[in-house]
N, CA and C atoms as a LAMMPS dump frame, in Angstrom:
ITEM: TIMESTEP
0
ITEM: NUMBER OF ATOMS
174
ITEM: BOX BOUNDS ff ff ff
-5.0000000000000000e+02 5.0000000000000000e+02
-5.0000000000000000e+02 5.0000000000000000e+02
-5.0000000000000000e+02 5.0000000000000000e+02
ITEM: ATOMS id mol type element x y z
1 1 1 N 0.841 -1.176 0
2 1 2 C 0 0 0
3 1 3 C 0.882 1.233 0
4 2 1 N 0.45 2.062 -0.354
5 2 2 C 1.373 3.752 -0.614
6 2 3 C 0.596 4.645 0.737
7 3 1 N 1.097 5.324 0.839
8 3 2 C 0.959 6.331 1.958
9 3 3 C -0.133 6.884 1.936
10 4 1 N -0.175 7.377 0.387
11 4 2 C -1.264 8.076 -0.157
12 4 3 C -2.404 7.302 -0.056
13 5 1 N -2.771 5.917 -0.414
14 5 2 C -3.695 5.185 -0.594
15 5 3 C -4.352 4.726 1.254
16 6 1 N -3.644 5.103 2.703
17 6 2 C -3.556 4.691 3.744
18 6 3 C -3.999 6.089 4.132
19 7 1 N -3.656 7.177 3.987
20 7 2 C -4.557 8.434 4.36
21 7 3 C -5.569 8.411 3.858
22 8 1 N -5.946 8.259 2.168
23 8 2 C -7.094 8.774 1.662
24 8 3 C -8.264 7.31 2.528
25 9 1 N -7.899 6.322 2.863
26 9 2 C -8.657 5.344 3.526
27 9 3 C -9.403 5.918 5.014
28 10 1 N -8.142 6.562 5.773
29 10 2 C -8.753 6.959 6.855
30 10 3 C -9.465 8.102 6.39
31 11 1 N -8.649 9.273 5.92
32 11 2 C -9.154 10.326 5.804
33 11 3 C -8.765 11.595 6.019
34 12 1 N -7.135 11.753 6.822
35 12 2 C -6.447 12.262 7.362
36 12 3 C -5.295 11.91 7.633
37 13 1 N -4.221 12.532 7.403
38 13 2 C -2.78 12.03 7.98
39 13 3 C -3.243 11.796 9.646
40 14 1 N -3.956 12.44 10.238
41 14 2 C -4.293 12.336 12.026
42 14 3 C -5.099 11.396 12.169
43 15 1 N -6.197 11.141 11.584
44 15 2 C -6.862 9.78 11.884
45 15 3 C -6.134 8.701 11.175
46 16 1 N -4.806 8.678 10.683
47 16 2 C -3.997 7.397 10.222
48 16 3 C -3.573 7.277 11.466
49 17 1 N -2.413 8.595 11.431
50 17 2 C -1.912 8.179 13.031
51 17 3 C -2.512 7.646 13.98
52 18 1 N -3.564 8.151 14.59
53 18 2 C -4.31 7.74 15.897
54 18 3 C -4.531 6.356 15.717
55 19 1 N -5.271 5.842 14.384
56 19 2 C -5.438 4.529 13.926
57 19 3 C -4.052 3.37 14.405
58 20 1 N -3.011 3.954 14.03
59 20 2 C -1.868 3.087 14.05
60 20 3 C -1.13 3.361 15.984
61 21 1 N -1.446 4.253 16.657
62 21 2 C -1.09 4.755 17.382
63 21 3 C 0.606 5.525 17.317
64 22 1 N 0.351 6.219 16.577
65 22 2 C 1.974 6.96 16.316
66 22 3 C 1.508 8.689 16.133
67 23 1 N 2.23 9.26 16.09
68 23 2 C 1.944 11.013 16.288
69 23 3 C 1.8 11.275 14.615
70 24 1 N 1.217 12.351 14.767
71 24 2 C 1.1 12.78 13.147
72 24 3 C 2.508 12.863 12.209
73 25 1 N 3.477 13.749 13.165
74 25 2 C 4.577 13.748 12.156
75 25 3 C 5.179 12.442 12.279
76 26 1 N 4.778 11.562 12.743
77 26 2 C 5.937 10.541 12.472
78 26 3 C 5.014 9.868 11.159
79 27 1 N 3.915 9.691 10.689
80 27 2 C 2.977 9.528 9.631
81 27 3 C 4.049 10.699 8.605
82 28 1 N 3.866 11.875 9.113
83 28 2 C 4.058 12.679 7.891
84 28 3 C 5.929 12.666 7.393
85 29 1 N 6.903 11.951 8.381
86 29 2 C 8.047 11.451 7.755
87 29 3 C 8.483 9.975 7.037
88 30 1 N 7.189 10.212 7.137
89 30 2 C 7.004 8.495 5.948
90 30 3 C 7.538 8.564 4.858
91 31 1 N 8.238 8.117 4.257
92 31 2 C 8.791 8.252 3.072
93 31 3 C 7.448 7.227 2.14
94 32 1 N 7.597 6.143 2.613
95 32 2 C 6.331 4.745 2.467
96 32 3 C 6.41 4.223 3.938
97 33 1 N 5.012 3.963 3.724
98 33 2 C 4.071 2.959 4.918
99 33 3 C 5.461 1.956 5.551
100 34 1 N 5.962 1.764 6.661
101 34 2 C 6.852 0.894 7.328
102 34 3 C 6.339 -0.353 6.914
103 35 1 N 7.139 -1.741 7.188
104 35 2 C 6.676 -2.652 6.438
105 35 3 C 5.354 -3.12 7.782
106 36 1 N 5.733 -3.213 9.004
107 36 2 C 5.143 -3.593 9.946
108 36 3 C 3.813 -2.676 10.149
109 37 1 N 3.781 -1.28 9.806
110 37 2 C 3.005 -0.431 9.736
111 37 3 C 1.717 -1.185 9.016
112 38 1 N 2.289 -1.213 7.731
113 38 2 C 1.406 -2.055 6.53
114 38 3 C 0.819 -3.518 7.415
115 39 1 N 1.511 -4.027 7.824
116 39 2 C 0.365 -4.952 8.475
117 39 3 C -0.203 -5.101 9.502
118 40 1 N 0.111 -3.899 10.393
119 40 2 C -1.179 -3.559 11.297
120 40 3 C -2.264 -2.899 10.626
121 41 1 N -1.914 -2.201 9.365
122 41 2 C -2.989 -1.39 9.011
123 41 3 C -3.93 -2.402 7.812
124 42 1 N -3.273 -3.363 7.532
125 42 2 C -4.161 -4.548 6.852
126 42 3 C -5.203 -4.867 7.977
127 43 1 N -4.685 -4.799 9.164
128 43 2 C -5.132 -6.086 10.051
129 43 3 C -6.729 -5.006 10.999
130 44 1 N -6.285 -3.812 10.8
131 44 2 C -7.149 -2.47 11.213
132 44 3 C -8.193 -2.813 10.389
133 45 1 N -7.949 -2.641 9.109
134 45 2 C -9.262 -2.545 7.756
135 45 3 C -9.567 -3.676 7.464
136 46 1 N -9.2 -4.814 7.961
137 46 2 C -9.705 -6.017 7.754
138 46 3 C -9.629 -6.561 6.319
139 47 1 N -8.587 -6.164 5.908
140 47 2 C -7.914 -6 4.654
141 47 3 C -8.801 -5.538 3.111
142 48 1 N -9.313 -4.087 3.664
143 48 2 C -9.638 -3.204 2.665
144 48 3 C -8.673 -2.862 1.929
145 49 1 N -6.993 -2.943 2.77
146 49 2 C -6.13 -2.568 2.354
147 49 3 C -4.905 -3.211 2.524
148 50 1 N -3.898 -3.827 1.756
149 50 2 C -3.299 -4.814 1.948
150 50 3 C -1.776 -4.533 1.915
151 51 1 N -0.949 -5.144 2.839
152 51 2 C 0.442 -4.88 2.877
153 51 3 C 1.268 -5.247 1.679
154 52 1 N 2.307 -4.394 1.185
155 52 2 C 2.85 -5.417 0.366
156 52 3 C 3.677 -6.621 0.359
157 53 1 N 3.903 -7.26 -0.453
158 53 2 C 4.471 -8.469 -0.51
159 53 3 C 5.834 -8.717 -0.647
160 54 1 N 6.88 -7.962 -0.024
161 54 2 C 8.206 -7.848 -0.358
162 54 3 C 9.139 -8.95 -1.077
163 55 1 N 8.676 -10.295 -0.869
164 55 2 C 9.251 -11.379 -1.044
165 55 3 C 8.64 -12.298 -1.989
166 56 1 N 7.903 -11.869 -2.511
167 56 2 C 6.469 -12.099 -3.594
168 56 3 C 7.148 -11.74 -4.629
169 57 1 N 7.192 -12.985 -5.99
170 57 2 C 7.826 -13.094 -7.332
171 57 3 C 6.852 -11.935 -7.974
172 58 1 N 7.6 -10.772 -8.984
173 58 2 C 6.865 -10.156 -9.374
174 58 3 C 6.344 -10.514 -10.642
């Protein structure tokens, strides 16, 4: 998932954070979603939204 695609879900860089429990700017020095990030936030949306697959043949 992209950063972009994990805000526009919640709705806010602040309701990501709160969601994940981390402060806004640490959301907003995201370069991309942490890998562990990504699968709490699969595991939040009940996988509306899915982590990626780092190790997954492309």
């Amino acid at each position: 998932m992209t950063k972009s695609q994990a805000i526009q879900h919640f709705g806010s860089i602040s309701a990501l954070a709160k969601a994940v429990g981390v402060t806004y700017e640490a959301v907003r020095q995201w370069a991309e979603v942490p890998e562990l990030r990504q699968y709490q936030i699969e595991r939040i949306t009940a996988g509306a939204l899915k982590a990626d697959q780092k190790g997954a043949a492309a």
